[in-house]
BAVOMAR-962141 format. One record per residue (C-alpha): residue in one letter; x, y, z. Coordinates in steps of 0.1 Angstrom, whole numbers, plus 5000, padded with zeros to 4 digits. Layout:
<nodes>
A_X_Y_Z
...
</nodes>
This chain:
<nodes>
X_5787_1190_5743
X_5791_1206_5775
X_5794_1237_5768
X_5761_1230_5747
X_5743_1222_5774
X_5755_1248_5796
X_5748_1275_5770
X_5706_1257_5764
X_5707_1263_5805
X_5720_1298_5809
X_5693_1303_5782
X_5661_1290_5794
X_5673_1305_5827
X_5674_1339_5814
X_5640_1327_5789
X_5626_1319_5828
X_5638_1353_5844
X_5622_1377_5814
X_5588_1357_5822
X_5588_1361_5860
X_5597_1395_5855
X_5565_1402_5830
X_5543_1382_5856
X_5556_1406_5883
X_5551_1435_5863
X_5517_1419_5849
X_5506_1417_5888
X_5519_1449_5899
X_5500_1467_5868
X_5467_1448_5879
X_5470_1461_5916
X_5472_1498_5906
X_5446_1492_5878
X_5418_1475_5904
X_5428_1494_5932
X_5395_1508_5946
X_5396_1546_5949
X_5381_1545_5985
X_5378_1572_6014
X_5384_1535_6031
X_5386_1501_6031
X_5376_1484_6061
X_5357_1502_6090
X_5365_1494_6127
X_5343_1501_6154
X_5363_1520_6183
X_5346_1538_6214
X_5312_1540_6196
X_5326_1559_6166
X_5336_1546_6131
X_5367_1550_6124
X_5384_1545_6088
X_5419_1528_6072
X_5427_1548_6043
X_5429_1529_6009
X_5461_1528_5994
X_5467_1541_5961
X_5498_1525_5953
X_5515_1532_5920
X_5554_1538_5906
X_5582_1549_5926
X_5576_1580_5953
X_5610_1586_5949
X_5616_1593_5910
X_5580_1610_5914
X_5590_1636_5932
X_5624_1644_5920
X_5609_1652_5888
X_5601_1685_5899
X_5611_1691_5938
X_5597_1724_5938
X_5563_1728_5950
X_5547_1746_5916
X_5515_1759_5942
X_5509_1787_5964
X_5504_1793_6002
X_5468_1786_6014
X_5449_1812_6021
X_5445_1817_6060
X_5415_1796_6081
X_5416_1758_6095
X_5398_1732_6077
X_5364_1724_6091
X_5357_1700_6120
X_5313_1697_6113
X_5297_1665_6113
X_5264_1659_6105
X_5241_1625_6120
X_5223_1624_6084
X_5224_1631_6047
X_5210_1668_6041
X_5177_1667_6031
X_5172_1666_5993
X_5166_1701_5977
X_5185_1703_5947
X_5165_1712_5915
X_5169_1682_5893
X_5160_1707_5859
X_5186_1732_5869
X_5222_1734_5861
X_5252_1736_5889
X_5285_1749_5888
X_5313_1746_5915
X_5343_1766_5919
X_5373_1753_5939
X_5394_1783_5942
X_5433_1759_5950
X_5465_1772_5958
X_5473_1757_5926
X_5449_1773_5903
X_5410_1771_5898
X_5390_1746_5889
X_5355_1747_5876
X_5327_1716_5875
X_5298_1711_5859
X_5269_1694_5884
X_5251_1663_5872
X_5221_1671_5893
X_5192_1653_5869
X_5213_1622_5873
X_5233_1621_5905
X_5210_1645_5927
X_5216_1627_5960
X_5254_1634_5952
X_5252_1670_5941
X_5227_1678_5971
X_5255_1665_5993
X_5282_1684_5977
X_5266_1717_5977
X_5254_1711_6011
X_5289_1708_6023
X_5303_1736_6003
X_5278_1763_6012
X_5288_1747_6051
X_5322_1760_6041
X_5334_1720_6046
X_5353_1720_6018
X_5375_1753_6029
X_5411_1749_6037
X_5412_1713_6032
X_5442_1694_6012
X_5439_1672_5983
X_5452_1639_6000
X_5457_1617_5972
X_5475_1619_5939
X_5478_1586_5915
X_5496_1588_5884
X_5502_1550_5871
X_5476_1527_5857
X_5453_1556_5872
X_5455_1593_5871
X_5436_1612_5894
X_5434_1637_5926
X_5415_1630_5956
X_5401_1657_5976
X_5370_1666_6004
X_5386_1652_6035
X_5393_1686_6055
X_5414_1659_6080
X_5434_1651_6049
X_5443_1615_6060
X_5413_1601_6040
X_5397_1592_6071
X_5372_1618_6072
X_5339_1622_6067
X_5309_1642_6069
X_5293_1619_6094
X_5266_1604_6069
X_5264_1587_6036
X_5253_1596_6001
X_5239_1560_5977
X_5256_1554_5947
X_5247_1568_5916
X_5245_1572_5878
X_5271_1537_5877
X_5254_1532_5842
X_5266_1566_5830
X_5274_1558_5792
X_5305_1577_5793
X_5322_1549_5814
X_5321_1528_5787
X_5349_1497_5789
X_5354_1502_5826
X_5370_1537_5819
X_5369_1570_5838
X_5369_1596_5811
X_5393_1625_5812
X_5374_1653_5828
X_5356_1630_5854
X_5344_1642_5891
X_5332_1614_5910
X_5326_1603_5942
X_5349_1581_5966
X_5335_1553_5985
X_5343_1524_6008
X_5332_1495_5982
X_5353_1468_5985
X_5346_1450_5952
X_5331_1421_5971
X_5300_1431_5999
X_5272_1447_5986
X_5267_1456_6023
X_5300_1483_6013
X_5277_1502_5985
X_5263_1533_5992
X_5292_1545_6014
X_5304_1579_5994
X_5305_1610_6017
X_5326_1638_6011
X_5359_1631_5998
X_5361_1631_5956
X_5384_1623_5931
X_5389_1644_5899
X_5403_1621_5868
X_5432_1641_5845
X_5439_1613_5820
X_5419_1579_5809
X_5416_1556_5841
X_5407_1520_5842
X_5387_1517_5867
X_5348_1495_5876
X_5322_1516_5872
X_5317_1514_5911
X_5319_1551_5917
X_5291_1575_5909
X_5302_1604_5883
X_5285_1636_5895
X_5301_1665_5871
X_5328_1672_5846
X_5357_1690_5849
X_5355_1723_5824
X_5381_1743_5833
X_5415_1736_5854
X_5431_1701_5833
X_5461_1724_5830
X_5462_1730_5870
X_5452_1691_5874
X_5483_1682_5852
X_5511_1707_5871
X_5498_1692_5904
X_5508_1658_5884
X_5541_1669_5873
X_5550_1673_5910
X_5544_1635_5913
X_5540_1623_5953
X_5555_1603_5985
X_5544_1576_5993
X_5537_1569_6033
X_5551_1537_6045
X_5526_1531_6070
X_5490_1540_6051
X_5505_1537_6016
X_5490_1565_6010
X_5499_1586_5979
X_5500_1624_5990
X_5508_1650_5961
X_5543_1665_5964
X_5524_1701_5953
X_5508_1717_5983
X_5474_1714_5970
X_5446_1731_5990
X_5408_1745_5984
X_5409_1777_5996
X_5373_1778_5986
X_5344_1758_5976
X_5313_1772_5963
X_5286_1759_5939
X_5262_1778_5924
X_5225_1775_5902
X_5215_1787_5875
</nodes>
C-alpha cells in the first residue's frame, strides 16, 4: 500500500512538473511572439533631448545561435562612417503616389532589392528615400536579428544601438494591408519600426528610420506600417540567419553574429 501511494505521488509530481514546464514554455513563446519590434520602448527626457531604451528582442539561446556557424559568412564594409544628420521635421512630401520605387541596399552580405509601396504608404516611402538619397542609410549596421517566434532583421539606425533616429517621425500607415492577414507578417515584408507600446495611442505614429525586413512567416499585430516587399536577397536574409546572434545582457538586444552592413542605400523611380 505504500509503495502505492508513493508511486500515485512520484507520478502526479512528475504529471505536475511536465505542466509547469509547458506553462513556462507557453509564456516564454508568448513573449517573443508579442514582443513589439520597436526602435524603443519608453522615451526619457534628458538635457532637452529624447533619448531612447532599445526594445529587446528576446528569443532562443545566443549561445547555440551562434555556434551554429561561428564564422562570419559577410564581408568587410566598404570604407566611410555611418552618418550623424538629424533633421527637426519630416521631409516634406514629394513622392509620386502613381509611380513605382525601388531601393537597393548594396550589404556586406549581399544585395537586397525592395519594392516601394508609395500609393499606400507615401509618408513612409518619402521618408525613406529622403534619408537614402541623404546618404543616412550608408555604413550603418543591421542591429537586430530575431529568429524564434519571429524572424526578421532590423536595420536604419547608423548608431546601431537602436537608439537612433532621424530627429522626426513618420505616421503609421497601410496597418489594414490585406496581406497581414491573421496578425502575420508575410515572408518578403519591409516595414517600419516604431515605439508603439501596445497600450498608449499617444505611442502611434513614432516610426523614423530604423526598418525591419521579415525572412520567414512572423506573428506579429498589424501595428507596423508595411512600406515594400522584399524581391530579391531572401537568400542573403537567410545566411545572415544562419549565423544566429548574442544576446547583450544589459539591452537584451539581439545583434546578428554576421557583420551585416549597408554599404549603400539608394532608391530610385520609375
Amino acid at each position: 500500500m505504500v509503495k502505492g501511494d508513493q508511486r500515485r505521488k512520484q507520478l502526479a509530481r512528475q504529471k505536475y512538473e511536465r505542466q509547469l514546464q509547458r506553462r513556462t514554455a507557453a509564456r516564454r513563446k508568448a513573449k517573443r511572439r508579442n514582443v513589439i519590434i520597436a526602435s524603443v520602448l519608453a522615451v526619457v527626457l534628458a538635457a532637452g533631448a529624447a533619448v531612447y531604451a532599445s526594445a529587446g528582442l528576446v528569443g532562443g539561446d545566443s549561445k547555440n545561435a551562434a555556434a551554429e556557424q561561428p564564422t562570419d559568412p559577410c564581408g568587410t564594409p566598404a570604407k566611410g562612417e555611418p552618418s550623424k544628420k538629424q533633421w527637426k521635421k519630416e521631409p516634406k512630401l514629394t513622392v509620386d503616389t502613381s509611380a513605382s520605387y525601388t531601393a537597393k541596399l548594396s550589404t556586406t552580405c549581399g544585395d537586397l532589392a525592395l519594392k516601394l509601396d508609395a500609393k499606400k504608404a507615401p509618408h513612409t516611402v518619402n521618408s525613406f528615400n529622403f534619408l537614402a538619397e541623404q546618404g543616412y542609410f550608408d555604413h550603418s549596421k543591421c542591429h537586430r536579428l530575431v529568429d524564434d517566434g519571429l524572424h526578421v532583421l532590423q536595420c536604419g539606425d547608423p548608431t546601431g544601438t537602436g537608439q537612433g533616429t532621424p530627429g522626426y517621425t513618420i505616421p503609421d500607415e497601410n496597418l489594414k494591408d490585406p496581406r497581414l492577414k491573421g496578425g502575420v507578417y508575410p515572408a518578403g515584408t519591409v516595414a517600419m519600426a516604431n515605439r508603439y507600446d501596445g497600450q498608449s495611442e499617444k505611442t502611434r505614429d513614432t516610426g523614423g528610420s530604423q526598418f525591419f525586413l521579415v525572412f520567414q512567416d512572423s506573428k506579429l499585430p498589424p501595428n507596423y506600417t508595411p512600406f515594400g516587399t522584399i524581391t530579391q536577397g531572401m537568400d542573403v536574409l537567410k545566411k545572415i540567419a544562419k549565423a544566429g546572434f548574442t544576446t547583450d545582457p544589459q539591452t537584451q538586444n539581439t545583434a546578428p553574429n554576421a557583420t551585416v552592413v549597408i554599404d549603400r542605400a539608394r532608391v530610385t523611380k520609375s
